[in-house]
N, C-alpha and C positions, 0 to 999 in steps of 0.2 A: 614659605617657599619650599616649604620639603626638604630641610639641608640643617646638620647638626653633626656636631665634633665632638669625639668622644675621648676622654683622655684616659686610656688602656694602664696596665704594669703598676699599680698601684698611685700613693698620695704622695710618695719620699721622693726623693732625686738624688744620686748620686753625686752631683754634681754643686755648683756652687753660684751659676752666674749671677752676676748683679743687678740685670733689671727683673728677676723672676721672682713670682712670690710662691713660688712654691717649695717647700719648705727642702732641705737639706737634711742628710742623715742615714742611718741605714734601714733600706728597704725590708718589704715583708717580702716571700717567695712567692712570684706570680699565681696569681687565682685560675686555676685549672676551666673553672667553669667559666671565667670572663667573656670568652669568645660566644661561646652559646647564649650570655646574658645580653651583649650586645645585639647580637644578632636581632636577639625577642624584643630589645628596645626598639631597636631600627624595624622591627617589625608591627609593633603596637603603635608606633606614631606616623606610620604611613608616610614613610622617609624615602625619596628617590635620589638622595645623595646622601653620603656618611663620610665624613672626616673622620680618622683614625689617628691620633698622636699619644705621645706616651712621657714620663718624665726618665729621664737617661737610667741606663740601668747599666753602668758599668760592671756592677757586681756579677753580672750574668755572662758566660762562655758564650754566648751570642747576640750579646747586648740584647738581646729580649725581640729579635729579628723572628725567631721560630714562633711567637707567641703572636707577631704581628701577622703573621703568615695565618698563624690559625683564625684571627678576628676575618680576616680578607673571604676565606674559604667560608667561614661561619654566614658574614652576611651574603655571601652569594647564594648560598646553599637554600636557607632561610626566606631570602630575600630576594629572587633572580632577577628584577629590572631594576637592582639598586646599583647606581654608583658607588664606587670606594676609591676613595685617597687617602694618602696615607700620609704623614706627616711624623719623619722619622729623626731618630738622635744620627750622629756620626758613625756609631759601633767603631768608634776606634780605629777607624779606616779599615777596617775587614769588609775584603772585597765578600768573602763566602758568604758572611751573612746576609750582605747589601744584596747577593744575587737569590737568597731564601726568600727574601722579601719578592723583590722581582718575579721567581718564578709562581709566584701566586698569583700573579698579572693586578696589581691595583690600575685603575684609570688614570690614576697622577699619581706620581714617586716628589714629593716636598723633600726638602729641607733647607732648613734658613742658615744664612750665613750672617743673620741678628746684625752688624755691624761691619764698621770697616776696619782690617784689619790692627791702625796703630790705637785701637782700641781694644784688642782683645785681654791682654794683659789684666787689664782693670775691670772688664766686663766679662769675658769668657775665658778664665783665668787657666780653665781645664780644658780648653778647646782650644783646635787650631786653624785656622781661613783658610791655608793650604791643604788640611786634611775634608773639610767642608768642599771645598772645590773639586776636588777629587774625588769624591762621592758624586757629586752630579757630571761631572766626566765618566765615570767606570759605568751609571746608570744609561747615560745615553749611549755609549758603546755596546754596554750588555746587552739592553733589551731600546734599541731606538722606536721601536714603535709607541711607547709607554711616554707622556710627554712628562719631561720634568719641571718644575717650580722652584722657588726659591722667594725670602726674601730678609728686609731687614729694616731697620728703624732707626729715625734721624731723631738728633736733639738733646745729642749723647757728651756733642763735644767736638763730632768730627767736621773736617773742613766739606766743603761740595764739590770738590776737587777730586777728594779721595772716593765719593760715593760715584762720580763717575767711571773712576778707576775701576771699582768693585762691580759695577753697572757692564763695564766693556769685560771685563773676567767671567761674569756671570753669560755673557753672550758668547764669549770662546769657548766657553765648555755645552755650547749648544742649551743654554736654559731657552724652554719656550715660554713662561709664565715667571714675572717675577711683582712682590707687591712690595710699597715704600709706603709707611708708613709713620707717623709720631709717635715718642717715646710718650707715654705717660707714668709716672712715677706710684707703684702700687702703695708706697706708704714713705714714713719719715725716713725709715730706717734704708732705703734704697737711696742709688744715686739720685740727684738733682737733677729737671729739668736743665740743660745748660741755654735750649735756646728753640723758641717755639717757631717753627717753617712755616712761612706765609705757604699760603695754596698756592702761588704763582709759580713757587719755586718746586713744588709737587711737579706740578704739570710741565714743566720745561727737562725734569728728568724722566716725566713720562716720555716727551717727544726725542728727548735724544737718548732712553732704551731702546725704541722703536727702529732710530736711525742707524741703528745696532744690527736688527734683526731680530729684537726679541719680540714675539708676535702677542705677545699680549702684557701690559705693563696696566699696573694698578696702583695708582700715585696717589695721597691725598691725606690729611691730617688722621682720619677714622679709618683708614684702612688697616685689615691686619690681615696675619697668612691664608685665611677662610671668606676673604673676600669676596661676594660675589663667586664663590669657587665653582657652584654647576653650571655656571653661564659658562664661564673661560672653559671649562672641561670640553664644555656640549662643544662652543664652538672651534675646540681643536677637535674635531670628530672623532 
């Protein structure tokens, strides 16, 4: 389909969460030329979509916003009939960077809120659901023509109660794209499956994101944040 996600700011994470296999530890100093590299990928594979994410870089004075800004600019330049979304960490709640990102203009501004909140302790031990929320508040304020996304993954442990909760949150802060998708467990060493979600129960929070207002919901055991992502784009115009 023309459509691939690139994970920018190196292999390390600053961070620690528990369904991620991405390794923990201290980062290298972003690759100057990355932005340009990308670009030449998205351009050798005849890509009319590019996901953009990266693993947390708290180490960095702008959680790594300016580097993302350069990849945006890189594939356009490169690339002018490519889509960009972007799939970004919290930066800490720093609105300036979040607006660095923004003023680059990607097509979609992501970020996931991974779970619901009486889960974060355990699972997003460095992150916060109220500082998450607030990032796609400040984005649809800043720049509302930019549509934003979000989403998260069941199977963690939390009730359906709660993911509705996090469902009608994601719909007051104006999210237009939100995807629900199953936990799968990368290895031993990660949390437990606690409880595998029929499809039934997918699609019944499909229909009541929807009755929300979120105009486009993406439910279903194999869904993940890059779902189907140029379709949902194309048809938020």
């Amino acid at each position: 389909r023309r459509v691939a996600t690139f994970l920018v700011l190196g292999a390390v994470c600053t961070r620690n969460c528990a369904f991620c296999n991405i390794h923990p530890g201290r980062a290298e100093p972003p690759d100057q030329d990355e932005p340009r590299r990308v670009a030449e990928a998205v351009a050798r594979l005849g890509l009319a979509y590019a996901v953009v994410t990266s693993v947390t870089r708290d180490d960095l004075p702008d959680g790594g916003a300016g580097h993302f800004a350069a990849v945006i600019r890189s594939i356009r330049e490169r690339n002018p009939g490519c889509a960009v979304e972007v799939l970004i960490p919290d930066f800490k709640g720093d609105e300036a960077a979040l607006r660095v990102v923004l003023d680059a203009a990607p097509d979609v501004l992501n970020h996931n809120v991974e779970t619901v909140p009486g889960l974060y302790p355990r699972i997003r031990p460095q992150a916060r659901y109220e500082r998450s929320l607030e990032l796609l508040r400040n984005s649809k304020a800043a720049a509302p023509a930019i549509p934003t996304k979000s989403g998260l993954m069941l199977g963690l442990g939390e009730e359906m109660e709660d993911v509705r909760r996090v469902l009608a949150d994601m719909a007051g802060v104006g999210c237009d794209m939100i995807t629900v998708g199953q936990y799968m467990r990368p290895s031993r060493e990660h949390p437990a499956v606690v409880r595998w979600v029929h499809p039934d129960e997918f699609e019944e929070l499909a229909e009541y994101g929807r009755g929300l207002g979120v105009r486009h919901m993406f439910c279903g055991p194999r869904v993940r944040s890059s779902y189907h992502a140029a379709e949902a784009a194309r048809e938020m115009g």
